[in-house]
N, C-alpha and C positions, 0 to 999 in steps of 0.2 A: 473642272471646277474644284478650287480646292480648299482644306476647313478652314484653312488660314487665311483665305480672301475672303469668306463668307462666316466668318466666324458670328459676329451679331445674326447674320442672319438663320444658320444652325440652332444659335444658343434659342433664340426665340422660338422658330418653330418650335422646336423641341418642347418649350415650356406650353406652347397652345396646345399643340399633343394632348399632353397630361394633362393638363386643364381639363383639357372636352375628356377627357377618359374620367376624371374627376366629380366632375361636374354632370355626367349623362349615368355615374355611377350614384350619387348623392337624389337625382333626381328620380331612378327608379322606387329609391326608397321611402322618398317623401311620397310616392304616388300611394305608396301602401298605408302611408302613417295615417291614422283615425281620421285626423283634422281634413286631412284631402282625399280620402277614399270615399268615392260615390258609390258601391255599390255593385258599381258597371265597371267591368275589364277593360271593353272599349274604350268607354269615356274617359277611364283613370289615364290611359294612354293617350288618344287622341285629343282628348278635352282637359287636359291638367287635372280629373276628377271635380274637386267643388267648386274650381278656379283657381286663377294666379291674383295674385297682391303684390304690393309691396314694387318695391326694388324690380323685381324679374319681370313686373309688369309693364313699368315705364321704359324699361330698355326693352323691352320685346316689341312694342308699340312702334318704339323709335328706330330698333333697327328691323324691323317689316320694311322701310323705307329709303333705310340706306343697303343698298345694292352695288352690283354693277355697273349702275347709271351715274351713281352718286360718287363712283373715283375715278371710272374708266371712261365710259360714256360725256360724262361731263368735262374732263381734263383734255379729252379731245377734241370735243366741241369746243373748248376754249381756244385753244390751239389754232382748230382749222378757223374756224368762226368767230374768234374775239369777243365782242363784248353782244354778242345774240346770244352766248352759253347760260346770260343771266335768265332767260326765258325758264329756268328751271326752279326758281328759286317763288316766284308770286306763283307757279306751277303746283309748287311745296305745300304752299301757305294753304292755296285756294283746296287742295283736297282736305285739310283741317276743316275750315271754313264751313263745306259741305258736310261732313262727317256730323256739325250740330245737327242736320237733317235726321242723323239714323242713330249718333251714338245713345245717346238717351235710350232709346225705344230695343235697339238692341241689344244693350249691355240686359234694362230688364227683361224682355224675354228671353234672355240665355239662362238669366237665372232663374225664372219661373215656371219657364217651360222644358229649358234642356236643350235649347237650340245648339246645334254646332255648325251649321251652314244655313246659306241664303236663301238654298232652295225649300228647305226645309218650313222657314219661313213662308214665300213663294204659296208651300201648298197650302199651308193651314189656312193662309188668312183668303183665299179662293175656293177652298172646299166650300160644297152645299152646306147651308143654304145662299153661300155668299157668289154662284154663280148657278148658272140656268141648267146646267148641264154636270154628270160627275166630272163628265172626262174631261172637262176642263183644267181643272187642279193638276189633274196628272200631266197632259201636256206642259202646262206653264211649271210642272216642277222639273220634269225630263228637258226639254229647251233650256231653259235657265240651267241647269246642270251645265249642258252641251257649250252654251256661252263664255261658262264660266271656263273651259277647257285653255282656252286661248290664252288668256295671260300667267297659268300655270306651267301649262310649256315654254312661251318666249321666257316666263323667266326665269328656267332652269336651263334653258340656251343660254343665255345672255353672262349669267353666274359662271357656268363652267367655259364659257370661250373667253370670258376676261379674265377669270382665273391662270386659265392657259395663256393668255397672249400677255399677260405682265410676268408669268412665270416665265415666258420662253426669253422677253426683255431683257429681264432685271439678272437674268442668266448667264446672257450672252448667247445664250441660242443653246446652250448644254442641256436646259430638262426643256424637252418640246413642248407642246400643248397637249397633245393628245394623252402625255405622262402627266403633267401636272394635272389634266382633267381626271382621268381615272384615278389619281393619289387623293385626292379630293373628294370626289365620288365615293371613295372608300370610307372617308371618316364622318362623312356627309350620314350614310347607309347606318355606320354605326352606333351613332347617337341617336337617331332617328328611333332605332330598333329596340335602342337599351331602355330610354328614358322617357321616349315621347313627347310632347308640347312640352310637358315643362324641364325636358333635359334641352330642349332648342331655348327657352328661355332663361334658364341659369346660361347657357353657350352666348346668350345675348347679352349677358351683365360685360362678359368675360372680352367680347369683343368692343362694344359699346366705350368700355371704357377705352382699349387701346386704340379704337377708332378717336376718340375723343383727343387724346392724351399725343397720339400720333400724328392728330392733322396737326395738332400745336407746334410738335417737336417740329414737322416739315415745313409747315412755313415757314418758323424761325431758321433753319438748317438754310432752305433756299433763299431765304433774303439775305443773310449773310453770305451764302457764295454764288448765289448769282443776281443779286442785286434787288431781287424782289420785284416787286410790284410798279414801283417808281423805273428802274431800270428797264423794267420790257416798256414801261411806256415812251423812255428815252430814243428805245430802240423804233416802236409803233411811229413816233413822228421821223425819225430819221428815214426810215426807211417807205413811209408812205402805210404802212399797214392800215387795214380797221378804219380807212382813214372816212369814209364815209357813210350816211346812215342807211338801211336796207332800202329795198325799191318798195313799193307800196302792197304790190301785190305778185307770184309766181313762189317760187324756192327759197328759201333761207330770207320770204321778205318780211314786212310790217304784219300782215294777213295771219302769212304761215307762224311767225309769235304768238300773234294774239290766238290764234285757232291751237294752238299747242297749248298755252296756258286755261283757256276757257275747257277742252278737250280731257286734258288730263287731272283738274280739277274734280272736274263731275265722273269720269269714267272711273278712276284710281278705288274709287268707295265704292265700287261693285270687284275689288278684287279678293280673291275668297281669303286669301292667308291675314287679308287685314281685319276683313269683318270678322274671324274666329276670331282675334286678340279680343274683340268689345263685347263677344258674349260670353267667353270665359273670365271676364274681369271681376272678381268675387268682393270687390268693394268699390259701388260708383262713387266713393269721394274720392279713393284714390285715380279712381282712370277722370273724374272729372277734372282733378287736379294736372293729371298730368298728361293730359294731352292738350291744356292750358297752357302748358310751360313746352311741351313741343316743337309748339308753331316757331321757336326760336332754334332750335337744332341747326337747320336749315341755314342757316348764318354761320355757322361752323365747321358743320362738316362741308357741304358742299360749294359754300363760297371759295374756303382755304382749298378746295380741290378745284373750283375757278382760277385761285391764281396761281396756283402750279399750274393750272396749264397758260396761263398767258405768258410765268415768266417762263415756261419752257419754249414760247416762241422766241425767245434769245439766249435762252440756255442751249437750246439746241438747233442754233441756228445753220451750225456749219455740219450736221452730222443726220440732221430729219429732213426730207421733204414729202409732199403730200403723194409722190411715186414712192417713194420708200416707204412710207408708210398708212399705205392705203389699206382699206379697210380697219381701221382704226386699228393696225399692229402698234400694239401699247405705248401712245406718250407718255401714260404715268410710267409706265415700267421702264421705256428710256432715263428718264429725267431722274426718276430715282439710281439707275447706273450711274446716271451723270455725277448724282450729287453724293453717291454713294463714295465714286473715287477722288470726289474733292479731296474730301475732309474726315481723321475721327468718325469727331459729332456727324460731318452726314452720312457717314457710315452706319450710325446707329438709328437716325433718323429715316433714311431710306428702307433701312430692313426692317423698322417697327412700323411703320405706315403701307410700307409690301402686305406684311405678315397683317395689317389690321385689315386691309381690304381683303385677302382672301378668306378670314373671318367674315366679315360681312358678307359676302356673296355666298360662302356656307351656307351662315343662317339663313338666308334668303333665301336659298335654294331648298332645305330641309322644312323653313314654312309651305313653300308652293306643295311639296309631296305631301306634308300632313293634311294638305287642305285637298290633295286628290286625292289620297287614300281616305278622308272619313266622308266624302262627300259619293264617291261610288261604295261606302258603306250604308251610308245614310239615306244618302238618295235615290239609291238604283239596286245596291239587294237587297236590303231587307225591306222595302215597300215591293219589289217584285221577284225573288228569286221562288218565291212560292209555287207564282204562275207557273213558273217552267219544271221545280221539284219539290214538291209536298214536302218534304221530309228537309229542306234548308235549314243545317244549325243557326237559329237567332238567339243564343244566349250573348254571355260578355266574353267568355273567352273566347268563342269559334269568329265572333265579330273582329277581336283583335287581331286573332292570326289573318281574317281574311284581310284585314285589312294591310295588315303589316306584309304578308305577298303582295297586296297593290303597290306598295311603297315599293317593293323591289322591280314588278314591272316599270312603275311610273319612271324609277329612277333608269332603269334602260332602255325605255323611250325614251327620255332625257340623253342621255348619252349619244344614241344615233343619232340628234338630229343637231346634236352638240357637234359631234365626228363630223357631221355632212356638211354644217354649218362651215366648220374652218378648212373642209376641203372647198367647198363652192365660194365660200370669202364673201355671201351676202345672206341674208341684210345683217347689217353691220350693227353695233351694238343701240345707236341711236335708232336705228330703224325695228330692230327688235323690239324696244318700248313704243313705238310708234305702233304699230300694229296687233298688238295685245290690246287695244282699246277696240278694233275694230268691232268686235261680236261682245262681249258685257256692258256697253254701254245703252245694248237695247235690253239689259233688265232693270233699266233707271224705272219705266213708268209702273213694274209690279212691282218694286220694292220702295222707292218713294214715295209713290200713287198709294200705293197696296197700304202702308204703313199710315197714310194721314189722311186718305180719301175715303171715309166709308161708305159713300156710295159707288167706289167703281169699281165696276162688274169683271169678272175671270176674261169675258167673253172679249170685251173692250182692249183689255192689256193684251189676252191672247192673240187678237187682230192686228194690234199695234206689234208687239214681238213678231210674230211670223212676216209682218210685211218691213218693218226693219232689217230682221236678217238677210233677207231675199233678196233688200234693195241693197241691204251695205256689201254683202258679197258678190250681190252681179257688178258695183260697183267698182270693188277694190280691186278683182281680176282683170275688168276690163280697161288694156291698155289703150283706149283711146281719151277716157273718163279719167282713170288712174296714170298720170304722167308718171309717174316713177316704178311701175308695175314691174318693170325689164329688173328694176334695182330693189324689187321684195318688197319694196316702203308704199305710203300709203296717204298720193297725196293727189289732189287736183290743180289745174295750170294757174286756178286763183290764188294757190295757198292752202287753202281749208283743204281740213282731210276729207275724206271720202266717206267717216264715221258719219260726221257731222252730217252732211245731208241725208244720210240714210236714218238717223234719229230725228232729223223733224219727218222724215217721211213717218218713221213710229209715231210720234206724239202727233201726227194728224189724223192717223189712220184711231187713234185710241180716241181725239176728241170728236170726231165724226161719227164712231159707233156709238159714243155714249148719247151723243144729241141725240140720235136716232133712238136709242134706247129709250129718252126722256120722254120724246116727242110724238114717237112715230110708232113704235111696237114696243112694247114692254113683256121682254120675255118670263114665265111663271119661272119660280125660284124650285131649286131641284133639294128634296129632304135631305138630313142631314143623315148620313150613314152609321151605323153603329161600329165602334171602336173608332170614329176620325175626331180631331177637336179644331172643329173649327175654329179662326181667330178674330175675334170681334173688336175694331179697334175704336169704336165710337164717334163721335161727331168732335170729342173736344179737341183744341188745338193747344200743342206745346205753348211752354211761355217763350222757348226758344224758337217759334213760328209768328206769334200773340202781334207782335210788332214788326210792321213793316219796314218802316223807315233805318229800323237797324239794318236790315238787308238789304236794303235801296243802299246804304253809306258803305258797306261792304264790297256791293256789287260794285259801284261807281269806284272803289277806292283798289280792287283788283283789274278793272279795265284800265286806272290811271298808272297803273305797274308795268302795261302794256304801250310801245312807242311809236302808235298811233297819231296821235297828234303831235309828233313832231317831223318837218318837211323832207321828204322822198330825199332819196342820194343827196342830201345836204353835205354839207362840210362839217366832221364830228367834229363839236367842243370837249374840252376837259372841263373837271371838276377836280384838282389836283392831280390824280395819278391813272383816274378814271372817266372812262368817257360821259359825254350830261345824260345820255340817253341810259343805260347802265347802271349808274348813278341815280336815279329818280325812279327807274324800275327796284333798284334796291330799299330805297327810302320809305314807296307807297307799301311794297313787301311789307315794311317793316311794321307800317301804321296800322295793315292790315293785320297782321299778325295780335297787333295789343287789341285790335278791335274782336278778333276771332277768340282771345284769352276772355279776354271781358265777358262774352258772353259765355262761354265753357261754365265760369266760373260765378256769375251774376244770375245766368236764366237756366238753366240745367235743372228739368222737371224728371224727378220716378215717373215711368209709362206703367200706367194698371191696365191693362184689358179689358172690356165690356164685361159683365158677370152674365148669367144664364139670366139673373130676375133683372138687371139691368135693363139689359136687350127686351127682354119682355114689355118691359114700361117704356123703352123708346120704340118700342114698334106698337102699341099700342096707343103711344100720343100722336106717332105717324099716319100711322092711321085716322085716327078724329079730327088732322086737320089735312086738308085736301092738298095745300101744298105744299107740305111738307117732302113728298117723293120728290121733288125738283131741288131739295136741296142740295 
């Protein structure tokens, strides 16, 4: 490989280099500066200290999101699967959507309380007296930890094998993957170490923007040399492609869409590197602002990395096929060769949309580790390292260090199963975000329950979580249940993953304890221990909850994103250059998206917590009226 053929792409890396040495250098020092020093070594590290604002907060928010998925995984879904790739996009929207559920309540108690994980949450608002027993709280904060384990790993697999598999690409095969992963892993480790959350947040301006700036260049680059959009669709009818709509129900059908989009909607808000961004957020107008204007991202980055991959179904029609390149061996990375030796301009386009995507998977990847390392600080030694050594340093600095060795663990378990991954060739990047929903989507009913339910019980959720897990794992292993088991992925002969019915097994297992709770035996409430604070979240209801019909119009308007009601293996129409079905999944995206702003920005209520005399006067009205416990 020589500097003269890769000269843009030299000259760039080079400048992201320094950037991130820059950038993770400037941010150790703000950690110190007054204004953002908490107090806490830890914190200042792993938590931004008082919070992020500003600038480093709206791109940190925005790229938690853009991944892997979002150039590699998607460009080849487009590819192999045409116009189903859109499934990702009301996907997008729908986790904003959901996020009204928590953003509010978690932004304020990160600042109130100091929260830096879920679990953490989890125990406070189940500690006695808010369940029957102590060791409840502790179970549902250890499980929930353990849940949360799953989509931190796939997505430090996911980061480092698309890394490697557009570096091996866009190469020609001269830097392998498993060099391009450790080169990675290295700058990854050291931002991480230097600057903490908010050196990965100044890294997220720095990418954000070349992500932004570069999908623009590349689209433009690839409609001018290979036709774009209109051209592969030239190609689509000539050739028969995409030419019909999916089957109703099995693989890649209407079902498996819709159960993708409803799926990762709900699941995505239990992933830990997102929920840190909303309790570090040290001003709710700005994160209400700006995960307002978010819900539009989504339209940029990942559509312009839709149509690179479709027109790389005619850009690279004489050089890819799905034997060449199985297991998703990079069509962004192809397509950018391709377009690299057009032209110039797509020379410069291809190496600065390379170079933005390996930025993004960085960050991504340096989110998931900050979110293991403060959560096995947070959540598992310093509530238990005691038990096992009296003598456990819990100050800020012994915290940081311990945590900062987890980060070097975390990042070389990431690495093995990153190596194992690209020697075994499965699950493939898609199936990789597939199955990181499997296990966090059963801490939906303690942390949405837990946060606006204040009568449900530790005992109840506990029930639900433990028969959730139990059902989605015997589930997801078993290849008779799990059709795609053999292939890592995660899905049943209907369509619906295997998540899915193992979470109504949770929410039935949670509504049936609690009847039983109302009706049948009402277990005594266990004291409140000295040094815990419990979390009292009262009976009232957000304004972002207050109305239903906004949620019925939301709900309906992300199912109508889904192409459901249009007829099995039909004959696909166009809509100019785009197929109808495509087309109207983009459109309803779109409606949703103003509708999910409108509310960010219209109904966005401060969460205050019950007070000690609060609670008092509402257990005390509870009491004088008889049916008041049923509420």
């Amino acid at each position: 490989m020589s500097g003269d053929t890769y000269g843009w792409f030299y000259a760039i890396i080079t400048l992201y280099v320094m950037s991130c040495v820059a950038a993770a250098t400037y941010a150790r020092r703000r950690n110190a500066a007054p204004e953002n020093d908490s107090g806490d070594a830890m914190k200042n590290h792993f938590g931004a200290g008082k919070g992020l604002g500003g600038v480093a907060l709206f791109f940190t928010l925005s790229a938690s999101l853009f991944s892997a998925y979002s150039v590699e995984g998607i460009a080849w879904e487009a590819w192999f699967k045409g116009w189903f790739a859109t499934r990702w996009i009301p996907a997008g929207v729908g986790v904003y959507m959901c996020f009204l559920i928590l953003a509010p309540r978690f932004n304020a108690l990160g600042q109130q309380r100091g929260y830096l994980t879920v679990s953490e949450v989890v125990y406070d608002r189940f500690a006695a007296p808010n369940s029957a027993f102590h060791l409840t709280a502790h179970l549902l904060r250890v499980l929930t930890f353990a849940a949360m384990m799953l989509p931190i790993f796939t997505y430090q697999v996911s980061q480092f094998v698309s890394c490697g598999k557009i570096a091996e690409a866009f190469t020609g095969g001269e830097v392998s993957e498993t060099g391009a992963i450790l080169l990675f892993a290295l700058i990854m480790l050291f931002v991480e170490c230097l600057g903490g959350l908010r050196a990965v947040a100044y890294t997220d301006i720095i990418q954000g923007v070349m992500l932004i700036v570069g999908s623009l260049v590349f689209f433009i680059a690839s409609g001018v040399e290979f036709g774009g959009l209109a051209r592969a669709k030239q190609y689509f009818v000539e050739e028969g492609k995409f030419a019909t709509m999916p089957s109703t129900a099995g693989s890649w059908s209407i079902i498996s869409y819709t159960s993708f989009v409803l799926r990762v909607s709900v699941a995505a808000t239990m992933f830990p590197h997102l929920a840190m961004r909303l309790f570090v957020a040290k001003d709710p107008k700005m994160l209400q602002r700006g995960l307002a204007g978010m819900n539009f991202t989504f339209f940029w980055v990942q559509l312009s990395t839709m149509i690179a991959g479709w027109t790389a179904v005619y850009a690279l029609r004489n050089t890819a096929s799905v034997k060449d390149i199985s297991n998703q061996q990079s069509i962004f990375g192809y397509l950018a060769l391709e377009l690299k030796a057009a032209s110039r301009f797509g020379d410069f386009a291809a190496s600065l949309l390379v170079l933005a995507a390996f930025a993004a998977m960085i960050s991504t990847a340096d989110s998931g580790l900050l979110a293991f390392s403060t959560m096995l600080v947070r959540d598992i030694y310093q509530p238990y390292a005691r038990l096992l050594w009296k003598k456990a340093p819990m100050d800020g600095a012994s915290l940081k260090y311990i945590g900062s060795v987890a980060s070097i663990c975390g990042l070389l378990i990431g690495l093995c199963l990153s190596i194992y991954n690209v020697r075994e060739g499965k699950p493939d990047i898609t199936g990789l975000f597939s199955i990181q929903t499997v296990t966090p989507i059963h801490a939906i009913p303690a942390v949405w329950g837990g946060l606006h339910l204040h009568w449900l019980s530790g005992e109840a959720v506990l029930a639900g979580l433990v028969a959730g897990l139990t059902a989605g794992l015997v589930m997801v292993l078993d290849p008779d249940f799990n059709d795609k088991r053999v292939l890592g992925l995660d899905e049943h002969s209907s369509g619906w993953n295997t998540s899915v019915f193992a979470l109504m097994i949770n929410l039935g297992v949670v509504a049936v304890f609690t009847i039983v709770e109302k009706f049948l035996w009402k277990p005594p409430k266990a004291t409140q221990l000295s040094g815990t604070r419990p979390l009292f979240v009262g009976p009232k209801v957000d304004k972002m909850l207050s109305n239903p019909l906004c949620w019925v119009v939301m709900l309906f308007t992300l199912l109508a994103a889904c192409p459901f009601w249009y007829k099995q293996e039909s004959a696909v129409k166009y809509v100019g250059a785009m197929s109808s079905y495509a087309f109207t999944s983009l459109f309803f995206s779109f409606v949703l998206a103003l509708q999910v702003s409108a509310m960010y920005l219209f109904r966005w209520e401060t969460f205050q917590p019950v007070g000690e005399e609060e609670k008092a006067v509402e257990e005390g009205a509870a009491a004088s009226t008889p049916t008041s416990g049923k509420a």
